[in-house]
Each structure stands twice: as structure tokens, then as C-alpha cells.
N, C-alpha and C positions, 0 to 999 in steps of 0.2 A: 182681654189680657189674661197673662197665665195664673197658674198658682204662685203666690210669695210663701217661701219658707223661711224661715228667721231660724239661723241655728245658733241660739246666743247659749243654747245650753252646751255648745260643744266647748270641753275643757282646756283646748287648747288649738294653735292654729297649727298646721301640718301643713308643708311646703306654702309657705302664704305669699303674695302677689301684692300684700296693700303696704301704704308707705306711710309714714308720721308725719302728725300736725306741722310739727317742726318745719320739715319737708319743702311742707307747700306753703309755708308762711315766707321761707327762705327765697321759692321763687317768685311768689307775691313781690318781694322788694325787689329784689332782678330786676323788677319792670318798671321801675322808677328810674327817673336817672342821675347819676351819682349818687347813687342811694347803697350806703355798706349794710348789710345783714347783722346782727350781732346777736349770736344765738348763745341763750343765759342756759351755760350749763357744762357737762363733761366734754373734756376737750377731742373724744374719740365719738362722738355726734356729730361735732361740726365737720371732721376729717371724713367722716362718712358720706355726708350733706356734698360736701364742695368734692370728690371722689367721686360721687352718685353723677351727679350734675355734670361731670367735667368728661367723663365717659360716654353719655347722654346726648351735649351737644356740641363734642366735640372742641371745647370751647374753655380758654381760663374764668373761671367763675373764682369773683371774689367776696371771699365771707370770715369773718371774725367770730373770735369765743372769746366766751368769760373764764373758761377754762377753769369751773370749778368741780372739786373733787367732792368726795361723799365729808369730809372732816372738812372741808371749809363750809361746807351746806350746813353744817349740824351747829358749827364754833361760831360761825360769823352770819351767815345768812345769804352770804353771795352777793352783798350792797360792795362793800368793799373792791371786788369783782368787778363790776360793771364798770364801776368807778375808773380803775384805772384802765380797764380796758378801752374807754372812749379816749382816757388820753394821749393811750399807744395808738390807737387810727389815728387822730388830730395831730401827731407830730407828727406823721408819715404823708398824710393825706389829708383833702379838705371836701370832703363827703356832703353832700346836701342836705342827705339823711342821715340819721342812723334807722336802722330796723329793728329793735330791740325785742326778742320773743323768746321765750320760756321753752324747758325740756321737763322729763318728769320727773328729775332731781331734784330742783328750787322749788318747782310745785306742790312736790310731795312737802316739803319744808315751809309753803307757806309763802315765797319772797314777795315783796310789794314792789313791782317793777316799774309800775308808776309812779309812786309814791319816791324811789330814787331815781327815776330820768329830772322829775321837775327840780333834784337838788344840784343838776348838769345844766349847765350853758350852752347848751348844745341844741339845735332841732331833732326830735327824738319822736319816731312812734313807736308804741308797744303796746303789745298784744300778747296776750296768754295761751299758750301753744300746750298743754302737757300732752306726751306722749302717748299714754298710757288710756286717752281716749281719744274718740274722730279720729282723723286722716287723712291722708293728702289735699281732698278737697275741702274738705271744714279746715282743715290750716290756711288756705288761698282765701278761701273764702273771710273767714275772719279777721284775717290780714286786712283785704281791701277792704271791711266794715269799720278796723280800726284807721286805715289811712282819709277815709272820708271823714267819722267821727274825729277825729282828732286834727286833721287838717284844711276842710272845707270852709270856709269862711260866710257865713249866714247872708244871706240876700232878699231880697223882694221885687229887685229886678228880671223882669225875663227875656233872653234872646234867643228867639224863634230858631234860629238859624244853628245856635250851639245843642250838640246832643252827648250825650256821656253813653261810651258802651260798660258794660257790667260782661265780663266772660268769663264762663266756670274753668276750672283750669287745666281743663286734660284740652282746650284747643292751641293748637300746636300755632308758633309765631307766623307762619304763611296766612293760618287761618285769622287769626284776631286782623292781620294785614288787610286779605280779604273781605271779610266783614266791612270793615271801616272803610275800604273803596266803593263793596256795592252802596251803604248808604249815604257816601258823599255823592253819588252820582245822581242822587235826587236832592242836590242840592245842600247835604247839611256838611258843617263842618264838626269833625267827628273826635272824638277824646275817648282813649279806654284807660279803664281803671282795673288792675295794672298792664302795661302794656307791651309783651313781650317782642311785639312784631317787628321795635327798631334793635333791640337789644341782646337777645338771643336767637337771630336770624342767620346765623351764617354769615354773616358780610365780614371784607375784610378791611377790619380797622388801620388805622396808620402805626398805629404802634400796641403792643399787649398795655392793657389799664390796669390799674388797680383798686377801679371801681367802676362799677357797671354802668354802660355808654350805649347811650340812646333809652328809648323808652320814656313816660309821660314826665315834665319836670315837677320840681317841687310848687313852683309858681302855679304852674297851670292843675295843678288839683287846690290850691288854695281859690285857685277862681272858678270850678265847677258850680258855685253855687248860684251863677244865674242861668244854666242851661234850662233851654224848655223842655227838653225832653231825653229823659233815658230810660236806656234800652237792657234788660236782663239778663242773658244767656245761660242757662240751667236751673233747678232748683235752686242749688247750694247756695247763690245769688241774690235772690228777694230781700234779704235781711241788709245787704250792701244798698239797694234801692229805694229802700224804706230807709234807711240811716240819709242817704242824699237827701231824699224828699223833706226829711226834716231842716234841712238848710235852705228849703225855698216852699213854700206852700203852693204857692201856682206852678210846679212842674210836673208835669204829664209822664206816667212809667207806662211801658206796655213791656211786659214779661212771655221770653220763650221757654218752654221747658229744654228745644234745642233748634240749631238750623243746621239740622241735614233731613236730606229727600227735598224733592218736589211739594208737598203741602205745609210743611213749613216755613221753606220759602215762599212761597204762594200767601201764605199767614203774614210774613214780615213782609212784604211788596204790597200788599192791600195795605197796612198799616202805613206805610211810608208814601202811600199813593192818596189817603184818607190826609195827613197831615202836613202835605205837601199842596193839598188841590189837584197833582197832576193828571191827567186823565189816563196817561198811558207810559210806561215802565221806560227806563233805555233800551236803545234798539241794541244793544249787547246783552241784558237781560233777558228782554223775548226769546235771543240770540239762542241762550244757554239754557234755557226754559224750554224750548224743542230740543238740542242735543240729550237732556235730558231722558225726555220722554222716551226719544230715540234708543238710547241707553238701558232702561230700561226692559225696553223690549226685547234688544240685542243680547241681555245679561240673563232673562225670564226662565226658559231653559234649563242653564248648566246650572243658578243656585235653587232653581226648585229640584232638582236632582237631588242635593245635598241637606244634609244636618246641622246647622250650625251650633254651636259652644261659645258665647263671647263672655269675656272675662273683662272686668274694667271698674273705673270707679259711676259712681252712680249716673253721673247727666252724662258721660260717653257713652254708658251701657245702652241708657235709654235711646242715644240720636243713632247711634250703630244696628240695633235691634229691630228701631222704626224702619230706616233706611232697608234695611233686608226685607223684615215684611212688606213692602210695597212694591217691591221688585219682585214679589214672589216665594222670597227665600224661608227658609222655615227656622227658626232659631227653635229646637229644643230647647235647651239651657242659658240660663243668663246667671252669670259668678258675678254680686257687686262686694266690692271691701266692706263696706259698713252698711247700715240700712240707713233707708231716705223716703221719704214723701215719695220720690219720682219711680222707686221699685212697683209701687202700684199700677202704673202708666205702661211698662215696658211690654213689647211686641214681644213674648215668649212662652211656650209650652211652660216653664218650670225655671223662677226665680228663686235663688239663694243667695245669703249673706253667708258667706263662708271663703272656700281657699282651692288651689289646687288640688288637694287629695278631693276633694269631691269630683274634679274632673277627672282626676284616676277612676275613681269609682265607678262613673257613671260612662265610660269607657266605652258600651254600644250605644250610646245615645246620639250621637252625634259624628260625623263626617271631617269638620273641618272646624279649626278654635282660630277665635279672634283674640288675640288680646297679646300682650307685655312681651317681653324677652324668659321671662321665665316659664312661659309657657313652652317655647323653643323645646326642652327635653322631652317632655310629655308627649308633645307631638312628633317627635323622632321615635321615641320608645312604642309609640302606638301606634304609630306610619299614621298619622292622620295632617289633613294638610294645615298650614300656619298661614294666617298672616297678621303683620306686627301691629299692633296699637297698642300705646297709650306709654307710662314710663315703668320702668327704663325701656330701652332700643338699644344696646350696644353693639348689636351686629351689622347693623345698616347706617352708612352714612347718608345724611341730607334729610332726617328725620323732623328737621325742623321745618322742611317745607315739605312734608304731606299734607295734602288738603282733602280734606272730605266733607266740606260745606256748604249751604247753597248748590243753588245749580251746576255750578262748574267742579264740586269738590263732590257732590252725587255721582256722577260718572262718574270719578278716578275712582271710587270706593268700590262700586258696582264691578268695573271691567276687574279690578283685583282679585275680588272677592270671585267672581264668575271664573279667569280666569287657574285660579287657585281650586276651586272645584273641578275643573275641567280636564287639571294636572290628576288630579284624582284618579277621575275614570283610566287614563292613562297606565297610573300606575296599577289600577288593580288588575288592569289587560296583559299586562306586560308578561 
């Protein structure tokens, strides 16, 4: 693996790429269903949030504020806030959830958000989001540690056949989709926590909601606590599977750091093949397990040619990074938002926790950048070639179902990625 640089000593962020706890706590509850968001704090956070979102996946995303100011933080504390805030949803709508999570206002102040959900009649999670640290995946991620904690129901029962997935949050709703087909097709029946793949997927609903429709219920995360076995996907993750495991003592965790490329899948098919008895995969998996390989080969070429840049938050960095190194390709640089466990692991000449100006900087290093829609300028100004992962996407429709997972979402990533190099040479002949 490469070099990690840790640039904590830089004093500020210049053109930055990473997004707030908040963020990802907001799309955490997304994935529940009839689950409303209730983001405790200024009311130009939440406009931002559901704005971000709604440009994203194209899609009315519905999220509430406490819409408290700096003089109600300091006077009152923001209980008062919440307060009526649940009452203004509950006259309008009858929400399953609330999702109740913190900004860096009420935090910096101190508020007890638990401490006022339990004084509401309400079904309520909350979780402490401040701004001001983490980021988009430690918000998702802490989110589903608070919806397990707070609403799994203790068991001693175990069914073999129930499995809980755990997924870090930069996989896009096709992928969590995915996932959860390949390992029903070894027989399990499969539950994610949280589950974006019925709810922010593009389909087209029968009427616009005003609360989020599809994705795992409230029931059924109260009854995860006799599954035999769940499944991790990322670092950020462990902490959510470890919180499950304490609601059943007999349930079995196997942890990916990610499932893209060929040997990670390979990793999770041995595992499901080990816990299953079966001796041999489905014949669609073999299927995709050659296309692969195929793939591969077909792609070895045009991204060994090339330099890559990926920019992302941590356990995309890493499955995107892998993914290249195995096909060949050479990732110079890896841009993650925050620093993580999984930076040590990644496939790259030269890891940093920093921002866009470092990929200005570092300007000859690299050929081709993987990452956000912010990236988009950088790689105009520098003719260098793009292609989009992770959020925001506003320039691309259908970003909800890119798959780059498993065997079948290995190819699409490869021919992209290959192709996108390939436009390269092109332009530098022209």
C-alpha cells in the first residue's frame, strides 16, 4: 500500500469535496420507511440537506427542522424546538419515525436530544451528528448504530436463514439492491440497515409522499435481533455490527472492508458458500465471475496507460482504488474526506486526507480523476479526463443505479474507467 498523509495541520479547507455528519445521518433515515428526518438546528442546514438531496436523486426528499437560531440556542436550548416541531409533522403526517439528529449549533450549546425525545410520545431515534466533526460517512454510519441501539429488540433466538446487511454509505441504491440479490440467491432472506434500494431508487411512485416510501420498516428493524448472521460493508460499519451483536450473542458477523473487484467477491462467495454447506455458487454468479475476468483483461491496456486521482469518502476510496489495482491500473493519488482505519489498506502510490486544491497541486501526477461533481471543474481546467462517483452527481441522471459491485458492477466500473482513459489518448492526438 502507499504512503498515508494526514494533513490535519492544514488551516483550512480549500475547494473541499467532503460533506457533514448531518448529511449522512439525514440519508441514514431516507432508508427507513415512513421515516421523517428531523434535523435539530438552523433552518438554512436543513434547506441545504433536502436541496443537496433533491438535485442528487432527482427525487422530492422529505426532511424537517427545528429551525433554531443562534438566540434560541443560547435562551432556550432548543428543547422547546423539537418540541413543537414533532407536533407540526404529526398534524400533517403520521411518520413511523422521527430521525431526530443534531448540527453544530445545539452541540456547541450542549442540547440533550435524548433526554427531550423521551419527554415526546412519539417513536423517536436520535443520534448526535455535530458538524463541526466526521462526515458524511460517520453521520450514516452512526445513524444505523443509533437505529439498531435504540430499536432492535434483544433475542436469543436464532434463524439461520435471516441475515442483516450493514452498508457504508457512498453504495448507490442499485448497489445495496444488488448486494441483497446476490445473497438471497444462496438462499438467505436478506434485510439492510438502512436500506436505500426501495426508496431512493428512481421508481415511479403513484403519487409525490411526504415521507419517505419504501426502504426497511420500523417492525422489521425491531425484529433484526434473531438474525444469524450479518454482513458489514465498509469500515465506517463494524461499530453498527458490533451494536447488532449485542442484541443476540449467538449471531455470526463476517466484515468486508468492501465488494468491488473480483477477490472480494470471491471473499464473500466463499463465506456464503462456508455458511450455506453449498458446494457450488449460482450458475449466474460463475456466470459473472468469467465476464469478469474477461473484463478485466479487455480493460488491462487503456487503464495501465493511465494515472489515476480518486477522490471519495473513505470505504469508496478504498473499493474504487482495489478495483483499479487489479485490473492493472495505477492510482497515484487517493483524496479521502476524513481519515479512517481503511486509508491504510488502499491500492495507492500517495494517500491524503485533504481537498481539491491538493489535486490542483499535484496537477502532473495523474491522467484521469475519479470522484464527485466537484471535481467536474478541475478536470475541465486541466483537460484531464472525469468520471463521476460518489455525492453529489448533479450532471448525470440515473446516478442512483450505477453499480460498481460484485462481479457484475466490476465490469461496468472497468469499461468506464478504461473507456475514459482511452478518450484520453484521443484527445492528446487530436
Amino acid at each position: 500500500m502507499g504512503e498515508v498523509i494526514h494533513k490535519r495541520d492544514k488551516p483550512l479547507q480549500v475547494n473541499p469535496f467532503k460533506l457533514s455528519q448531518p448529511m449522512g445521518a439525514t440519508l441514514a433515515f431516507l432508508g427507513v420507511d415512513k421515516c421523517m428526518p428531523l434535523m435539530h438546528g438552523g433552518q438554512g442546514c436543513t434547506s441545504f440537506t433536502k436541496v443537496f438531496f433533491t438535485r442528487h436523486f432527482c427525487e422530492p426528499i422529505a426532511i424537517q427542522t427545528s429551525a433554531v437560531t443562534d438566540a434560541i440556542a443560547i435562551l432556550d436550548g432548543g428543547d422547546y424546538s423539537i418540541v413543537e416541531s414533532v407536533k407540526n409533522i404529526t398534524k400533517k403526517v403520521t411518520p413511523s419515525l422521527i430521525g431526530l439528529h443534531t448540527t453544530g449549533l445545539p452541540e456547541t450549546k450542549g442540547d440533550d436530544i435524548r433526554g427531550v425525545a423521551r419527554q415526546i410520545e412519539f417513536p423517536m431515534v436520535t443520534v448526535n451528528t455535530p458538524d463541526y466533526e466526521g462526515g458524511f460517512e460517520s453521520g450514516w454510519a452512526k445513524t444505523c448504530k443509533a437505529l439498531i441501539e435504540q430499536l432492535v429488540e434483544t433475542s436469543e433466538v436464532v434463524n439461520d436463514n435471516k441475515l442483516v446487511l450493514l452498508p457504508h454509505v457512498s453504495l448507490q441504491p442499485i448497489e445495496i439492491e444488488k448486494i441483497k440479490e446476490f445473497i438471497e440467491g444462496f438462499g438467505f432472506n436478506v434485510l439492510a440497515v438502512p436500506d436505500l434500494s426501495s426508496s431512493l431508487d428512481g421508481h415511479l411512485g403513484e403519487k409525490q409522499a411526504a415521507l419517505s416510501s419504501g426502504g426497511i420498516s420500523v417492525d422489521e428493524i425491531r425484529s433484526l435481533g434473531d438474525a444469524g448472521l450479518v454482513i458489514s460493508v465498509g469500515d465506517s460499519m463494524q461499530e453498527s455490527a458490533v451494536a447488532l451483536q449485542h442484541k443476540n450473542s449467538e449471531m455470526r458477523h463476517h466484515h468486508f472492508s468492501h465488494l468491488n473487484g473480483l477477490v472480494a467477491t470471491d471473499c464473500l462467495v466463499e463465506v456464503l458458500l462456508e455458511e450455506t454447506g453449498f458446494t457450488r455458487p449460482p450458475i449466474t454468479v460463475a456466470r459473472w465471475r468469467q465476464r469478469l475476468q474477461d473484463a478485466m483483461l479487455d480493460s488491462h491496456f487503456s487503464l495501465g496507460q493511465k494515472r489515476f486521482l480518486v477522490a471519495a469518502e473513505p470505504d469508496q476510496l478504498a473499493a474504487i482504488c482495489q478495483s483499479l489495482h487489479d485490473a492493472g491500473g495505477k492510482v497515484t493519488i487517493a483524496i479521502a474526506t476524513v481519515d479512517s482505519p481503511q486509508l491504510e489498506k488502499i491500492a495507492a502510490d500517495k494517500v491524503i486526507v485533504g481537498d481539491l486544491e491538493d489535486a490542483e497541486i499535484a496537477a502532473n501526477e495523474y491522467d484521469v480523476i475519479i470522484g464527485n461533481f466537484h471535481c467536474e471543474a478541475i478536470a475541465h481546467r486541466l483537460h484531464k479526463g472525469l468520471v463521476l462517483r460518489g455525492f453529489p452527481n448533479w450532471e448525470q441522471v440515473g446516478n442512483a443505479l450505477k453499480n460498481d459491485v460484485l462481479y457484475e458492477g466490476g465490469c461496468y466500473l472497468l469499461f468506464e474507467a478504461a473507456n475514459t482513459a482511452s478518450s484520453r489518448n484521443e484527445v492528446k492526438h487530436a
